[in-house]
C-alpha positions in Angstrom: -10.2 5.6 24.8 -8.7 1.9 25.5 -4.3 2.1 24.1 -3.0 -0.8 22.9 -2.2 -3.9 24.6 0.9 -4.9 22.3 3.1 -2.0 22.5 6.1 -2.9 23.7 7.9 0.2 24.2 5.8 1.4 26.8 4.0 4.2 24.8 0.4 4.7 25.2 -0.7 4.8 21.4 -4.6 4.8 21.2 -6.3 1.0 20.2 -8.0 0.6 16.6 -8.5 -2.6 15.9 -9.4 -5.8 18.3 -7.8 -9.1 17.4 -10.4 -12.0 17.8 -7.5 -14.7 17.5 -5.3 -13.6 20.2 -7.7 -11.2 22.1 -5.5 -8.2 21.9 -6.4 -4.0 21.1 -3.9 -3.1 18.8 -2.6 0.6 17.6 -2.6 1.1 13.8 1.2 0.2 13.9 1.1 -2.9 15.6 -2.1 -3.6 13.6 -0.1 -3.0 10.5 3.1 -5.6 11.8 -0.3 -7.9 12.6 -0.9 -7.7 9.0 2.3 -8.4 7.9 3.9 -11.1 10.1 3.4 -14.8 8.8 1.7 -16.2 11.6 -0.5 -13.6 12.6 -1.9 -12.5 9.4 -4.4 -14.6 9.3 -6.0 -13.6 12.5 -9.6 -11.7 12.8 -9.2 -8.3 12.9 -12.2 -5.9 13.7 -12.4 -2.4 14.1 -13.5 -0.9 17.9 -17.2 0.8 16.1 -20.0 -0.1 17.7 -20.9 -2.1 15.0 -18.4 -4.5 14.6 -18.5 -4.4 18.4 -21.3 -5.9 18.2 -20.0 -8.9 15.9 -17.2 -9.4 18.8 -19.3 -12.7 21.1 -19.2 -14.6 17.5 -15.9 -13.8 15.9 -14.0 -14.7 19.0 -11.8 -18.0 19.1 -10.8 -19.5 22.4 -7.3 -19.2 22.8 -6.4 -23.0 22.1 -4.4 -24.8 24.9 -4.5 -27.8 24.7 -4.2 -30.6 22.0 -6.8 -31.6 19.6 -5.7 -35.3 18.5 -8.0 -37.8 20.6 -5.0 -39.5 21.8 -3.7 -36.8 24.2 -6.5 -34.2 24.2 -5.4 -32.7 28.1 -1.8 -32.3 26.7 -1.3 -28.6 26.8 0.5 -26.9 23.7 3.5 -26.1 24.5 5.5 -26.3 21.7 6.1 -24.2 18.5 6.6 -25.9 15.2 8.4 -23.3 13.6 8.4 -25.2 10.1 4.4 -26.0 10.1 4.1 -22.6 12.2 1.8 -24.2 14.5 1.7 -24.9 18.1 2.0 -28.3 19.4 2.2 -31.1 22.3 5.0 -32.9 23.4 3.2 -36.1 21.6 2.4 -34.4 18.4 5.5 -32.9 16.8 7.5 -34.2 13.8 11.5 -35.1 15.1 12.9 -33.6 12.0 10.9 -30.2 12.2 12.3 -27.0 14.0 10.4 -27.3 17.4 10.8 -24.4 20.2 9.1 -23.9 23.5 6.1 -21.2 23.0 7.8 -19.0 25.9 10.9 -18.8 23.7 8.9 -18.0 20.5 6.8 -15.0 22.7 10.5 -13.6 23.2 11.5 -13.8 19.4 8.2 -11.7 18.4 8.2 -9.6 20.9 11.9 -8.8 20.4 11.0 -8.6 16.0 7.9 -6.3 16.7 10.3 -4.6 18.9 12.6 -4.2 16.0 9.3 -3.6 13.3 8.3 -0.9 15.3 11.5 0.9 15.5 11.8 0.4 12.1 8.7 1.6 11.2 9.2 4.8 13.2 12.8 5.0 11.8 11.5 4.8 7.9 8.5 7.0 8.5 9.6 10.5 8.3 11.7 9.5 5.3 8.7 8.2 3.9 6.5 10.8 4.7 9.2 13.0 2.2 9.6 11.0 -0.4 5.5 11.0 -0.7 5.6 14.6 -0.2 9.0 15.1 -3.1 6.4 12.3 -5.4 3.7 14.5 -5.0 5.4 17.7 -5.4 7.4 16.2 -8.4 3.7 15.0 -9.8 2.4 18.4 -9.9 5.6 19.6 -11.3 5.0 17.4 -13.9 1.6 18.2 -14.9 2.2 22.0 -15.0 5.1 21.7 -17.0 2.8 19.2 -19.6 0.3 21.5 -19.5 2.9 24.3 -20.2 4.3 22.2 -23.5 0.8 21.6 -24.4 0.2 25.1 -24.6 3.2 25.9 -26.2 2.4 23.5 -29.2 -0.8 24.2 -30.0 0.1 27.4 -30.1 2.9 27.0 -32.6 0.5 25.1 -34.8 -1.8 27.1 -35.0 1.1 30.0 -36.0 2.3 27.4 -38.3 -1.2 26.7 -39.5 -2.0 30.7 -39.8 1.5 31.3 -41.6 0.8 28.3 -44.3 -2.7 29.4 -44.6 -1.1 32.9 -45.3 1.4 31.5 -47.6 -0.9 29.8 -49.6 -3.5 32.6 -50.3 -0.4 34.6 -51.9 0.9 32.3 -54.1 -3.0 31.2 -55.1 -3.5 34.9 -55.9 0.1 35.3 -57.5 -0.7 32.4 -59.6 -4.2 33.9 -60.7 -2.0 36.9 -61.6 0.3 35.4 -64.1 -2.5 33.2 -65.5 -4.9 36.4 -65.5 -2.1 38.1 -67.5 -0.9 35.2 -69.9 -4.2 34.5 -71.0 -4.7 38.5 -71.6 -1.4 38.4 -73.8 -3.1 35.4 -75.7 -6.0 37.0 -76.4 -5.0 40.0 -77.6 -2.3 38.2 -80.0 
């Protein structure tokens, strides 16, 4: 079992994912900071099956070093566009845009995965109870609707039984005084 190759905090956390862009194993946490961070996002993420394995020779991207434009195609990237989130050459970046040497930019993700990660690990047990208190307060919730459910039906149907009741007597009470009124007319 291969642990992953961006851990920064020197823990040994087993690899689940392989990232095609930046040929890295990566632990479900730092997978999930992959996910989430604006510049790798968009990377190729496969799992370690033997499957996907197999995928891995036609997925991967060379790392790119060096620049594209025709120009200055042996100038190696070694800037960071931070506004067009790129990498660039010395030739190729805009003056106005926020430009920083990739070594610096390494630091500044490496130091906010640091800080991700000890997030993460911070929130987690917290979120692990508050799922637990939802769940717990979802079943709550259910029993005590099934509890009122029960508890009206079975008042309606008392309710139901009662009128039910209540209308036979008067019916018969009625038949009564009808019975006996047309009794008195008939013998008059």
């Amino acid at each position: 079992e291969k642990s992953c190759d961006a851990c920064i905090d020197g823990s040994t956390r087993p690899a689940v994912v392989f990232c095609c862009t930046c040929h890295h194993l990566l632990c479900k946490l730092c997978n999930d900071y992959h996910k989430h961070n604006k510049i790798m996002c968009h990377h190729r993420i496969i799992g370690l099956d033997k499957e996907s394995l197999k995928l891995l020779p036609s997925l991967m991207k060379p790392t790119e070093r060096f620049c594209s434009q025709p120009l200055h195609v042996k100038d190696e990237l070694t800037l960071y566009c931070e506004t067009c989130q790129l990498l660039t050459c010395r030739e190729c970046f805009h003056k106005d845009h926020r430009i920083t040497d990739i070594s610096n930019i390494a630091k500044v993700h490496r130091d906010a995965m640091r800080e991700a990660l000890v997030c993460a690990q911070e929130v987690t047990p917290k979120l692990i109870t508050a799922i637990d208190a939802n769940d717990k307060m979802a079943k709550q919730t259910e029993t005590t609707r099934e509890n009122a459910t029960l508890i009206i039906t079975q008042a309606s149907e008392k309710l139901q039984q009662t009128i039910e009741e209540r209308k036979k007597t008067l019916l018969s009470e009625m038949e009564a005084i009808s019975l006996s009124k047309t009794t008195a007319l008939t013998l008059h």
